[in-house]
matplotlib code that plots the C-alpha trace (Angstrom):
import matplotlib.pyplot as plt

x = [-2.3, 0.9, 1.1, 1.8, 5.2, 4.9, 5.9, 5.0, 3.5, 7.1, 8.6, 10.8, 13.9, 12.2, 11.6, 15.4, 16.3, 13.8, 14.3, 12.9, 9.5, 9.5, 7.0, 3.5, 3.5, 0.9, 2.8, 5.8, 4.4, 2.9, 6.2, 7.8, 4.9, 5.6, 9.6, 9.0, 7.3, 9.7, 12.7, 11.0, 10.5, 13.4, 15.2, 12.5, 14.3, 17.7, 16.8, 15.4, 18.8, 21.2, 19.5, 19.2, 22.8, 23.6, 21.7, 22.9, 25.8, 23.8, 21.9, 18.5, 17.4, 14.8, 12.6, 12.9, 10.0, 9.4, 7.2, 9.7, 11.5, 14.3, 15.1, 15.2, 16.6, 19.9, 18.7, 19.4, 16.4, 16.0, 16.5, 13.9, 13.8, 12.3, 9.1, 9.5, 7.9, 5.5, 8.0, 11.3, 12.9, 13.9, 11.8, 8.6, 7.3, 3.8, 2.3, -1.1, -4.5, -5.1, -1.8, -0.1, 2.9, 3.7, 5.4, 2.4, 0.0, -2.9, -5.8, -9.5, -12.0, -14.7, -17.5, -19.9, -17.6, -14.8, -12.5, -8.9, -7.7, -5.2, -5.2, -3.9, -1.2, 1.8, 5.0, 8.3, 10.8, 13.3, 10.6, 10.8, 8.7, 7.3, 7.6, 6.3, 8.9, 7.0, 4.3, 2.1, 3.6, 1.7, 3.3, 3.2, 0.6, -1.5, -0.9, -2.5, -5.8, -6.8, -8.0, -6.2, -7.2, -8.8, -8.9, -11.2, -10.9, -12.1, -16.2, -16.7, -14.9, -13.3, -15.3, -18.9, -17.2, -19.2, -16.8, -13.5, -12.0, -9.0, -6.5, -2.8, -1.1, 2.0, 5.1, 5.0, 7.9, 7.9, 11.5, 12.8, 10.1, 9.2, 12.5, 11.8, 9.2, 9.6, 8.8, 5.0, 3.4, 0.3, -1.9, -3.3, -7.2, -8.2, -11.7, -11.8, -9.6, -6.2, -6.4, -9.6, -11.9, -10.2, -13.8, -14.7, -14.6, -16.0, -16.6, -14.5, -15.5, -13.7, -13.2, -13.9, -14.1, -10.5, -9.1, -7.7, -3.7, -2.6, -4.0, -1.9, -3.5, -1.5, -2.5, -1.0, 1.2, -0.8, -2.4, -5.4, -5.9, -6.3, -4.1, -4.2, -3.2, -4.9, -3.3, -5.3, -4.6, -7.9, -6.2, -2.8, -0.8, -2.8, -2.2, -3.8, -3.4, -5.2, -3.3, -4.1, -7.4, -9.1, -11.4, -12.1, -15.6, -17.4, -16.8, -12.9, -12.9, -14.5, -11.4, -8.9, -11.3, -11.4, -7.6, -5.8, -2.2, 0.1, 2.4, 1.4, 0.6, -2.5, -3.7, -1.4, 1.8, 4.9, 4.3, 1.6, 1.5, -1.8, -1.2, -4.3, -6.4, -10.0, -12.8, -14.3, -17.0, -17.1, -19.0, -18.3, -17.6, -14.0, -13.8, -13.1, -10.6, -10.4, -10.1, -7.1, -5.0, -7.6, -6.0, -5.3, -3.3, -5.3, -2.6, -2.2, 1.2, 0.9, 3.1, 3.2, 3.8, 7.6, 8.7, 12.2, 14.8, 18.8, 19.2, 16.2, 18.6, 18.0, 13.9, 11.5, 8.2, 6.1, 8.3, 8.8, 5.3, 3.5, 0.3, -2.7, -5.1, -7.5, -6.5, -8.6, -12.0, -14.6, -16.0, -18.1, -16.4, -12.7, -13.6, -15.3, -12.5, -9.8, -11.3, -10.8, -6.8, -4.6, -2.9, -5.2, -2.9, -2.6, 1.6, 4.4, 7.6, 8.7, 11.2, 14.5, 16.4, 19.2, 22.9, 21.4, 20.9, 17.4, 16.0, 16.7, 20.1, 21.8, 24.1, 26.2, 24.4, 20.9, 17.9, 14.4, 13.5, 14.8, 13.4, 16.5, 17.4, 15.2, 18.2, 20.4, 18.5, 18.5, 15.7, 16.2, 13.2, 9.4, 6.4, 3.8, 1.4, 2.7, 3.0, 5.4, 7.6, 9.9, 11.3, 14.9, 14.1, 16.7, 16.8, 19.6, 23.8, 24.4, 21.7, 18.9, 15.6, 14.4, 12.1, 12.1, 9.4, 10.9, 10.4, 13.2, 14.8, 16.2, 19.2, 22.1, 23.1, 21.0, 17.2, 18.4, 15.4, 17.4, 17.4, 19.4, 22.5, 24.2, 27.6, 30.6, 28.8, 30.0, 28.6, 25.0, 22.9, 19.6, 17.9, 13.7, 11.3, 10.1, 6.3, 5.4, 2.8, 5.0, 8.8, 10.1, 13.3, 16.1, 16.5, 19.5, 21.1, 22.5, 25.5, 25.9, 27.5, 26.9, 29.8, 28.3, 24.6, 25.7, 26.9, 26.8, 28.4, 26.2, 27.0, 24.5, 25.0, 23.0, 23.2, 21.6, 22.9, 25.7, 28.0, 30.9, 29.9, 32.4, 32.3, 33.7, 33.5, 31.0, 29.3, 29.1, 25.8, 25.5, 22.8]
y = [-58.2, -59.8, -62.9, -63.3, -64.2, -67.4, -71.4, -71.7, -75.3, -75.6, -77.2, -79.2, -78.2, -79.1, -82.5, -83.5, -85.7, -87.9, -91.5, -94.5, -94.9, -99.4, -101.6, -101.9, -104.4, -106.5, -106.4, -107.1, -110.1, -111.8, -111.0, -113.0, -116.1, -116.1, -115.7, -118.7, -120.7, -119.7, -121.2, -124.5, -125.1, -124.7, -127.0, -129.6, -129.1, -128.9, -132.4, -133.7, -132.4, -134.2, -137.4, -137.0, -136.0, -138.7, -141.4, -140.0, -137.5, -135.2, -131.9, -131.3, -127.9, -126.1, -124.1, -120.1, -118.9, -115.5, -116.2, -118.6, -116.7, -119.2, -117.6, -114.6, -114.0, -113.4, -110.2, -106.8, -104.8, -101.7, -98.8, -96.4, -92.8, -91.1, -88.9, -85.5, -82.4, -80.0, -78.0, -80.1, -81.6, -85.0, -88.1, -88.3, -92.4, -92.9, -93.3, -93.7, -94.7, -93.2, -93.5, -96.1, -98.4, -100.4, -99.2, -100.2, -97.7, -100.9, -99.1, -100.1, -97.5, -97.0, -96.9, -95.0, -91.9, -92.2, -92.5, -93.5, -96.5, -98.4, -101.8, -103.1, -105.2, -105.5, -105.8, -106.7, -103.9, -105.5, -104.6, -100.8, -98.7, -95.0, -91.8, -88.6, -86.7, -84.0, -84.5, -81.9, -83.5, -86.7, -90.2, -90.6, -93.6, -91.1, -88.7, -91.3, -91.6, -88.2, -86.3, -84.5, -80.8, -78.5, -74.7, -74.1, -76.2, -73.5, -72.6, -71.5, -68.7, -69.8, -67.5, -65.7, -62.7, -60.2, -61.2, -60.1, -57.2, -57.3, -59.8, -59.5, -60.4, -63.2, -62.6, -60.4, -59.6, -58.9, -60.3, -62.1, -64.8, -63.9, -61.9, -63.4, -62.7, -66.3, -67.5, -66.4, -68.6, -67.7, -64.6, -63.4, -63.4, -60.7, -61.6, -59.7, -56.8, -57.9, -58.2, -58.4, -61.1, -64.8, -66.0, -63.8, -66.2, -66.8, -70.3, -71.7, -73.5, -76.2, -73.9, -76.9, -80.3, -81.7, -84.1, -83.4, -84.8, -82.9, -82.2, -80.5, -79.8, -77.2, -75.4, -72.7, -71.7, -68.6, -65.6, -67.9, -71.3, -73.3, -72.4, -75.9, -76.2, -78.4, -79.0, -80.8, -81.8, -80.5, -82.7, -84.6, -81.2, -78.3, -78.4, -76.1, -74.7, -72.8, -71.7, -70.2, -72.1, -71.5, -74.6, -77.5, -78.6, -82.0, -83.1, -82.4, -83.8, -87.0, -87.6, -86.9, -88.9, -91.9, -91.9, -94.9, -94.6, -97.3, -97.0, -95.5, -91.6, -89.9, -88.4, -85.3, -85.8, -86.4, -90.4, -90.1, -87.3, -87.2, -88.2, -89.0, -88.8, -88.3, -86.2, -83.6, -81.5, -78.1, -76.0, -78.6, -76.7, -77.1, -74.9, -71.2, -68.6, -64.6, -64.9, -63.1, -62.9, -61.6, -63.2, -66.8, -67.9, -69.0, -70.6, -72.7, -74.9, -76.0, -78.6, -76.9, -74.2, -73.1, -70.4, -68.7, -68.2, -68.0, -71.7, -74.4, -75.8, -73.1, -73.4, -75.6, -77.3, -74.7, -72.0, -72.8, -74.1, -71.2, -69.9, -67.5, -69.3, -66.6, -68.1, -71.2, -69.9, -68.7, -65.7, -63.9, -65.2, -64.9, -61.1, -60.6, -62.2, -60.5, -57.1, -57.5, -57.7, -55.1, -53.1, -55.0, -57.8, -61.7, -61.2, -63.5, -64.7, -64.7, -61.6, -62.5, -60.2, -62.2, -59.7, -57.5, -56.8, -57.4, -60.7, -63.0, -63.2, -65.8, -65.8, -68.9, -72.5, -70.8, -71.9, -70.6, -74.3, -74.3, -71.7, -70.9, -69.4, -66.5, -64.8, -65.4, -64.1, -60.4, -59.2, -56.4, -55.8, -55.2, -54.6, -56.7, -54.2, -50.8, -51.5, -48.2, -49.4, -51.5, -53.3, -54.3, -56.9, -58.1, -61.0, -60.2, -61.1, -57.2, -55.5, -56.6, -57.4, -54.9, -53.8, -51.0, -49.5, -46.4, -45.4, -46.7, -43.8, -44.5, -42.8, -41.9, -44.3, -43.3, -45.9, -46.9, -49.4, -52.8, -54.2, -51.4, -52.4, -54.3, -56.4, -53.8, -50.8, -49.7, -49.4, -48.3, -47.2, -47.6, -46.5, -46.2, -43.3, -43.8, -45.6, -46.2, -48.9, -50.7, -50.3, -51.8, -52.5, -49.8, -47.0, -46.3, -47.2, -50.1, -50.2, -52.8, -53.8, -56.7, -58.4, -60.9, -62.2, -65.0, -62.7, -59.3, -57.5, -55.8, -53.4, -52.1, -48.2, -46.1, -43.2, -41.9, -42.5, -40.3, -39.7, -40.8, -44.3, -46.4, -49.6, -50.6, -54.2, -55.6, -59.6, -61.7, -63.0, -65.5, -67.1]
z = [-30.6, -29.4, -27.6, -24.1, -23.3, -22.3, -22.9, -25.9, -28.0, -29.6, -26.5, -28.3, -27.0, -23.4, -24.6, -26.3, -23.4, -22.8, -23.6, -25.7, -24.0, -23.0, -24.6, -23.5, -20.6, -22.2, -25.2, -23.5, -21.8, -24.8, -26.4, -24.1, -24.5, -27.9, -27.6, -25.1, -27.7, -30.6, -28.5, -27.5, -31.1, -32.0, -29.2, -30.8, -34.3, -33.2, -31.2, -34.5, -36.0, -33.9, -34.4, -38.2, -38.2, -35.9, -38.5, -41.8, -40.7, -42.9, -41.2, -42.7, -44.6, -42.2, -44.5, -44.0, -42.2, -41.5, -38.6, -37.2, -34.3, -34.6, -37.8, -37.1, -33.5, -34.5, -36.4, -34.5, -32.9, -35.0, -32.9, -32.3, -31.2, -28.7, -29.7, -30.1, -29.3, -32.4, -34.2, -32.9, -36.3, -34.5, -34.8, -33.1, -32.4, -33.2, -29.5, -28.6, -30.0, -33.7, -35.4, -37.1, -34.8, -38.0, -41.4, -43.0, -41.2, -41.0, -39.8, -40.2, -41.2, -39.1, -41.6, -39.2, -38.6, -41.1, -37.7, -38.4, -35.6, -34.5, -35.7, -32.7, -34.5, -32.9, -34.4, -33.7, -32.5, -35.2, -37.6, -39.3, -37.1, -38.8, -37.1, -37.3, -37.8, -35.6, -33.6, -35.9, -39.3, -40.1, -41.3, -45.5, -44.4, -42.1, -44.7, -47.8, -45.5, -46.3, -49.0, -51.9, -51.0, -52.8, -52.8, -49.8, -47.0, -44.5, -44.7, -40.7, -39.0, -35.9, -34.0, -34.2, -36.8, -34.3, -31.8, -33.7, -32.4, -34.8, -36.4, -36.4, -39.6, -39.6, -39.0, -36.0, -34.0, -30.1, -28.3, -26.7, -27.5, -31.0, -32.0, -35.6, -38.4, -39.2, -35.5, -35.8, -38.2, -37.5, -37.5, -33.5, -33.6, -30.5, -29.3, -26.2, -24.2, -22.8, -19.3, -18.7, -17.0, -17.1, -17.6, -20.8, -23.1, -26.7, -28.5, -30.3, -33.5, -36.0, -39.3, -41.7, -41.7, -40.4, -38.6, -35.1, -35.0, -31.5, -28.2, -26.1, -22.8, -20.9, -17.3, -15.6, -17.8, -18.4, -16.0, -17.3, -15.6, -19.1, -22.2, -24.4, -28.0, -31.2, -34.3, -36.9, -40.8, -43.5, -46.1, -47.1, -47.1, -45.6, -41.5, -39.0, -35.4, -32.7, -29.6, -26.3, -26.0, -22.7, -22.2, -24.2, -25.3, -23.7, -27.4, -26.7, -23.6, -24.7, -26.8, -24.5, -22.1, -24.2, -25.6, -24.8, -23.4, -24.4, -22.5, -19.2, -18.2, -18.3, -21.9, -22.4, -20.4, -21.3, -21.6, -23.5, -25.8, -27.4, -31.3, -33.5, -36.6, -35.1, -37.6, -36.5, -38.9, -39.8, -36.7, -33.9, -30.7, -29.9, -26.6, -25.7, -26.0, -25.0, -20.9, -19.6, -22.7, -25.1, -28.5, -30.1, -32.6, -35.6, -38.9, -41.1, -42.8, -46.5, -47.7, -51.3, -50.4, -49.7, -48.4, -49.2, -46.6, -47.1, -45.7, -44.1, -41.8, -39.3, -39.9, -39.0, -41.0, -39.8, -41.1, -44.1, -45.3, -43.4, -45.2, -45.0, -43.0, -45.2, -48.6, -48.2, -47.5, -50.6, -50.8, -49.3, -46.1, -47.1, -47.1, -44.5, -42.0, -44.4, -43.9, -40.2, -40.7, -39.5, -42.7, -44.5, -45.3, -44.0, -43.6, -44.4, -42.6, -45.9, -45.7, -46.8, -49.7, -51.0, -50.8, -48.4, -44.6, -44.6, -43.2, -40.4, -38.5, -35.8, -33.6, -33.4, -33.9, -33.2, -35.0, -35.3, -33.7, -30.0, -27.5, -25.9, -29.2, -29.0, -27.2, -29.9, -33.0, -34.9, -37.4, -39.7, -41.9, -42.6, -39.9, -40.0, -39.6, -40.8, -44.5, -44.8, -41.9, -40.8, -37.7, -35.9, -33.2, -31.1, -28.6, -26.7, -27.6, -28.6, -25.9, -24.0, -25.8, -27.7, -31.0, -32.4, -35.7, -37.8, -41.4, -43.3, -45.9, -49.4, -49.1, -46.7, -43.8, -40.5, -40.4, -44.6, -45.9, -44.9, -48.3, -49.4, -47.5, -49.1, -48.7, -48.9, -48.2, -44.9, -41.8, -41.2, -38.0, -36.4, -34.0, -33.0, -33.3, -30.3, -30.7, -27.5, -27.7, -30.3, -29.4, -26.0, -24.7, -24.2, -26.7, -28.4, -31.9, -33.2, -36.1, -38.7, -41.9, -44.0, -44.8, -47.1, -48.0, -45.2, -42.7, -40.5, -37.8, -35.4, -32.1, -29.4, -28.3, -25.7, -27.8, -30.6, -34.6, -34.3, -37.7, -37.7, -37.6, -36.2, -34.3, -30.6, -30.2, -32.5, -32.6, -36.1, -36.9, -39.2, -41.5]

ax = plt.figure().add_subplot(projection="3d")
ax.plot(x, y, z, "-o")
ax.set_aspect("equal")
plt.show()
């Protein structure tokens, strides 16, 4: 099933402007106390100075003190940066209760429930602050609370398996949102029929035991009232997702309930974006999903695992560490959920073939990161689904958003499998086969030639492939 269009969690390019959120007020204040303090002390020594050096023409040594403002108020504040949003590449502060505000990460366990807090420490803003680099990527000292991980991390499917209409592999394509394989990470869970009842919902369930790192509540950005997202870690490298829920459980509205905002907002806004470490075990009740939309995105990101693309400069974390959610359960359950996959195969966004058309393309400075991109990306390669097909997606530059599915051939130069062209070759065309509940956009053909394994020329027509191929005015893609 093919999500929505929609906003979507990566709404990082939505969040590049903001600014350095100020200092807690109470902080702030008994910054200012101590400050206060630091520089009466000092006057006291310098006093004590002037009369020494007025007695013996000699100014004393004053012993170094790192705790001794006077010391150290000549040193400049480090600058910090303002957070940013899951999947943006810039630094994200560590804001809010549950992660660390100090290099150091000093959090005491709570014995009782293993729950990872905030010390409460404050430190200087001269002092090195950590940052999650993205919200859903957690700090090496967030990171060294957890466990090493295993090979199952997963023992509870994400919804009753009766309830499982069908799962979407990785890596699907629908434009302009999606015009990339490599933009969906995760595989599409459909638990109910698309358009149907907003309140036909199914519970939602915490796969393993994990520790939730994101809430992001989100409303009205859907035809269903709710649509929130949670990210959560099951270990030091393995990261999870679930997207498009449709209610939160009293146990998930407890957290966001009891989160503590340190500097102003409500739990969830843009002030005070809800970053944590809380546990959660295996089979606690998250929320819902299904309603309107039907589907959720169920992945997983694993930091050992890399995946191969022509340059990572253009890709975010997700991207690149994507995984088969599938791989870490044990049998008999990895099975039975696998068996539900369409094609009967989890999917990769790992299609890239070095020298030849087939892969990812970019127009410009677009990334896979920023939204706005979509419009500006190109996809020549496998379906998802169709194991014997494969896919052009377009996001717009050469034509309007389109996709289109056809059987690639092994010879000639009319639908040619994509990692057959290769640079040199000539000038090759495309064009659908008409699939009407999987192509979209306008029909037509579209001629390229690889000019390199770094870059392509590509042209929209209306018509069909039509030999002699030959191009008008065509656009370089890059990547």
């Amino acid at each position: 099933m093919a999500m929505l269009p929609g906003p979507e969690l990566a709404p990082d390019k939505r969040q590049e402007n903001r600014q350095p959120i100020p200092l807690n007020k109470m902080q702030s204040l008994s910054y200012k106390m101590k400050s206060a303090a630091a520089i009466l002390m000092a006057m006291v020594l310098l006093a004590g100075c002037s009369q020494q050096a007025a007695q013996t023409g000699q100014i004393p040594d004053v012993p170094a003190d790192k705790n001794n403002a006077a010391a150290v108020s000549a040193q400049e504040p480090e600058k910090t940066s303002p957070p940013s949003a899951p999947g943006d590449d810039k630094p994200a502060q560590n804001l809010g209760g549950g992660t660390p505000n100090n290099a150091q990460g000093n959090y005491p366990q709570n014995g009782a429930t293993g729950r990872v807090e905030n010390s409460g420490s404050w430190k200087p803003p001269w002092e090195p602050q950590e940052h999650r680099r993205t919200y859903e990527l957690l700090t090496e000292s967030e990171r060294r609370q957890l466990p090493e991980c295993g090979s199952v991390l997963m023992t509870q499917s994400p919804v009753p398996i009766e309830k499982i209409q069908a799962i979407e592999p990785i890596g699907s394509t629908s434009p302009p949102e999606h015009a990339l394989a490599s933009s969906s990470t995760d595989t599409y869970i459909a638990v109910s029929q698309q358009g149907g009842s907003t309140e036909q919902k199914v519970p939602l369930y915490a796969p393993g035991d994990m520790w939730i790192t994101v809430i992001q509540p989100r409303t009205g950005v859907t035809q269903d009232p709710e649509d929130h997202v949670i990210h959560y870690a099951f270990c030091r490298d393995v990261f999870g997702i679930v997207d498009h829920v449709k209610g939160f459980s009293p146990e998930m509205k407890k957290i966001i309930g009891e989160y503590k905002c340190q500097y102003g907002g409500v739990p969830g806004d843009q002030a005070c974006p809800i970053l944590l470490l809380e546990p959660v075990k295996a089979g606690t009740l998250l929320g819902y999903v299904g309603g309107w939309q039907g589907n959720f995105n169920f992945g997983t990101w694993d930091l050992r695992v890399t995946n191969r693309f022509p340059g990572t400069g253009r890709y975010g974390p997700r991207s690149l560490h994507s995984s088969c959610p599938f791989d870490y359960y044990a049998e008999p359950l990895k099975s039975t959920l696998s068996e539900k996959l369409e094609g009967k195969r989890c999917g990769t966004v790992e299609t890239y073939v070095p020298g030849t058309l087939q892969g990812e393309w970019f127009y410009g400075d677009a990334t896979n990161t920023r939204g706005g991109d979509w419009f500006r990306q190109v996809y020549f390669g496998p379906s998802n689904v169709f194991a014997q097909k494969h896919v052009v997606s377009v996001g717009g530059v050469i034509s309007e958003p389109l996709k289109w599915v056809f059987r690639p051939k092994n010879e000639g130069r009319i639908n040619r499998t994509p990692s057959d062209v290769k640079a040199g070759g000539g000038i090759y065309c495309y064009e659908g086969e008409g699939n009407f509940n999987y192509d979209k956009g306008p029909k037509g053909s579209i001629l390229v030639q690889a000019l390199s394994d770094r870059e392509m020329q590509a042209e929209y027509s209306p018509g069909p492939c039509k030999e002699p191929l030959g191009f008008a005015g065509p656009f370089n893609f890059a990547r």
